[in-house]
TIVOLUM-380423 format. One record per residue (C-alpha): residue number from 0; residue in one letter; chain; x, y, z. Coordinates in Angstrom, 3 decimals, m for minus. Example, Ala and Ser with C-alpha at 12.3 -4.5 7.8 and 13.67 -1.06 7.14 Angstrom:
! TIVOLUM-380423
<rec n="0" res="a" chain="A" X="12.300" Y="m4.500" Z="7.800"/>
<rec n="1" res="s" chain="A" X="13.670" Y="m1.060" Z="7.140"/>
//
This chain:
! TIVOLUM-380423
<rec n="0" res="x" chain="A" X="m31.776" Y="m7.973" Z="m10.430"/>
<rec n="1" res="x" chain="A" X="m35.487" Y="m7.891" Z="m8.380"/>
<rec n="2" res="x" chain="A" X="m34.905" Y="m11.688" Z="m7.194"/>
<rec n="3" res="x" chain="A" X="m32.701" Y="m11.912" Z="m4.065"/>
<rec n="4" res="x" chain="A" X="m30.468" Y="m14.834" Z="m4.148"/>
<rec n="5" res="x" chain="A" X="m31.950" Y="m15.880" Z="m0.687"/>
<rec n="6" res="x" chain="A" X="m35.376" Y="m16.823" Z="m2.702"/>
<rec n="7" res="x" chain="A" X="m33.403" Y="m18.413" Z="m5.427"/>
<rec n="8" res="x" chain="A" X="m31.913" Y="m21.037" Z="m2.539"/>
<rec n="9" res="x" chain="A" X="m35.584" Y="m21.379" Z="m0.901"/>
<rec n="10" res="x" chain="A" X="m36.689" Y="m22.502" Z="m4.414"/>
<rec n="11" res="x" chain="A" X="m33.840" Y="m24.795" Z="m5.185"/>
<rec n="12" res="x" chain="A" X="m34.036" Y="m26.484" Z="m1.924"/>
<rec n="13" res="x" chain="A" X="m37.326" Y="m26.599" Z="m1.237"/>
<rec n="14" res="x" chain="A" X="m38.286" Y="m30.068" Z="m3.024"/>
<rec n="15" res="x" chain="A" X="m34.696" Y="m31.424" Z="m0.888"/>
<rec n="16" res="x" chain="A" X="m35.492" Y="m29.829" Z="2.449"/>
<rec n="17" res="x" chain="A" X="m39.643" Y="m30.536" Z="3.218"/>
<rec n="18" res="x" chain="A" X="m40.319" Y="m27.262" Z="4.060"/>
<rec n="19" res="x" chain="A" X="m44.218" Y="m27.346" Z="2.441"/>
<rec n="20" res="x" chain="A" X="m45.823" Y="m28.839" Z="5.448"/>
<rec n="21" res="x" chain="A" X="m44.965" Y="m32.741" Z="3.979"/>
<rec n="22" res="x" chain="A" X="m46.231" Y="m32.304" Z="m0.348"/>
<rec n="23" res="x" chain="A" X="m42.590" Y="m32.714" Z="m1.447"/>
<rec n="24" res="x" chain="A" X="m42.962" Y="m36.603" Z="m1.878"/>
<rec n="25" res="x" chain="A" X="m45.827" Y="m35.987" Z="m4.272"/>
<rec n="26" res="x" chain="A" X="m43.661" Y="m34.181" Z="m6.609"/>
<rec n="27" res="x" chain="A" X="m45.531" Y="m31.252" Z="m7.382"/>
<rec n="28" res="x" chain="A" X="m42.958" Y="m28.803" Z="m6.796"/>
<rec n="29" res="x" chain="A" X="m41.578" Y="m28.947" Z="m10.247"/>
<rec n="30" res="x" chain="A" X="m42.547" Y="m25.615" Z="m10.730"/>
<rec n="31" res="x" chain="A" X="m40.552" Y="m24.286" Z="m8.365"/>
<rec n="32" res="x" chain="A" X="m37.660" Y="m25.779" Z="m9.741"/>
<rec n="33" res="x" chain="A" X="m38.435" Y="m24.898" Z="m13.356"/>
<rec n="34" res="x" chain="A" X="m39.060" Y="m21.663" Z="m11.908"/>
<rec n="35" res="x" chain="A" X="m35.578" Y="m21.206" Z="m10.396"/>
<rec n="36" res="x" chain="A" X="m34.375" Y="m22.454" Z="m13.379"/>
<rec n="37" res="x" chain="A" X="m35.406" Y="m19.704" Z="m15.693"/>
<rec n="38" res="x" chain="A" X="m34.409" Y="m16.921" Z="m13.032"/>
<rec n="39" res="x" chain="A" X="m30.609" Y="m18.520" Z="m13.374"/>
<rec n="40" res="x" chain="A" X="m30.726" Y="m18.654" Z="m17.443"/>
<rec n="41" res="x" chain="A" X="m32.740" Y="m15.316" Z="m18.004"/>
<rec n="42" res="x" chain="A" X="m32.585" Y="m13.154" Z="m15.385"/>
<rec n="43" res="x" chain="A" X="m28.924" Y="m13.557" Z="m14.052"/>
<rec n="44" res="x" chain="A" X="m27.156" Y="m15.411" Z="m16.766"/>
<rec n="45" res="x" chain="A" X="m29.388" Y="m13.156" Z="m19.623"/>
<rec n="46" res="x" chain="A" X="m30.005" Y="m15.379" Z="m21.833"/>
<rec n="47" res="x" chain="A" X="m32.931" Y="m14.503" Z="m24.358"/>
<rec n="48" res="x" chain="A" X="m33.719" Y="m17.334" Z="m26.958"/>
<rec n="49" res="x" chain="A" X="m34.440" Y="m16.485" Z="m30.567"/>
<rec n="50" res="x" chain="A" X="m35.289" Y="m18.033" Z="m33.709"/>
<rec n="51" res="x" chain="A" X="m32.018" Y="m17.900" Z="m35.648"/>
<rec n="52" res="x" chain="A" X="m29.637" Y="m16.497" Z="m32.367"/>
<rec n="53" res="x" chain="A" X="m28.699" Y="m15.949" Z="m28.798"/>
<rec n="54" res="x" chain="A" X="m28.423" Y="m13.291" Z="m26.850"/>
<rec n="55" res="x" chain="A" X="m26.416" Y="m13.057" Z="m23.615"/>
<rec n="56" res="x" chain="A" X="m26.559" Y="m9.830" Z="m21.141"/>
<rec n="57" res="x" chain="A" X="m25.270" Y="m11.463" Z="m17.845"/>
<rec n="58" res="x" chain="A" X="m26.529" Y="m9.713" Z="m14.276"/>
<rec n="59" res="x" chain="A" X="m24.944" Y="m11.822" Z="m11.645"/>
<rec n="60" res="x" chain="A" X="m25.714" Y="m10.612" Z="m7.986"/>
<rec n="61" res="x" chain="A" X="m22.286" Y="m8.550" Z="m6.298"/>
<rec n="62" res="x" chain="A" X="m21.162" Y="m11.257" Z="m4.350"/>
<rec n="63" res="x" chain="A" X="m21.118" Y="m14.105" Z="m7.104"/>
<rec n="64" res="x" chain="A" X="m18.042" Y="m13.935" Z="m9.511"/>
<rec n="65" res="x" chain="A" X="m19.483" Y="m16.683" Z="m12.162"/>
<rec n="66" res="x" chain="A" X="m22.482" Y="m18.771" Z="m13.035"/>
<rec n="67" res="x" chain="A" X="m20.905" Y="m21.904" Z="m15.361"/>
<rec n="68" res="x" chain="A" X="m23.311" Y="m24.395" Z="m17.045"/>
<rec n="69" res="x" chain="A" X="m23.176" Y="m26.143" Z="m20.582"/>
<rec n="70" res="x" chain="A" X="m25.761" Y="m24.891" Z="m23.203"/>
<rec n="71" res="x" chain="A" X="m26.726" Y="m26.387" Z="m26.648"/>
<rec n="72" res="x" chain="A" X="m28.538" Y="m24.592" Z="m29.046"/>
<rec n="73" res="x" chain="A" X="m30.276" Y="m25.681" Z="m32.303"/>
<rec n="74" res="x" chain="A" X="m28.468" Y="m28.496" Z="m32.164"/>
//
């Protein structure tokens, strides 16, 4: 996997911790977070959305032994 896990924490964080010179209180990190987001479900978890299936091809970093969350699909 290209991302290191150390940006993955920066981006998680970085709307907690004000670490963009004081723009956190105007909320327009969500990208960031959205960001971080989709490098959890597709790049380490693998998941690739399709019209009638999923498709799951996990790539978890060495040192993690799971990634857990709950996941609903086409109702």
């Amino acid at each position: 996997m290209a991302t290191p896990p150390a940006f993955l924490n920066t981006g998680l964080t970085s709307d907690v911790q004000v670490i963009q010179g004081g723009t956190t209180t105007e909320g327009i990190h969500c990208g960031v977070m959205a960001g971080t987001i989709e490098i959890l479900f597709k790049g380490f978890a693998g998941i690739n959305l399709f019209t009638d299936h999923l498709e799951f091809s996990p790539s978890l970093p060495a040192h993690w032994q799971e990634l857990g969350f709950s996941l609903q699909h086409r109702g």
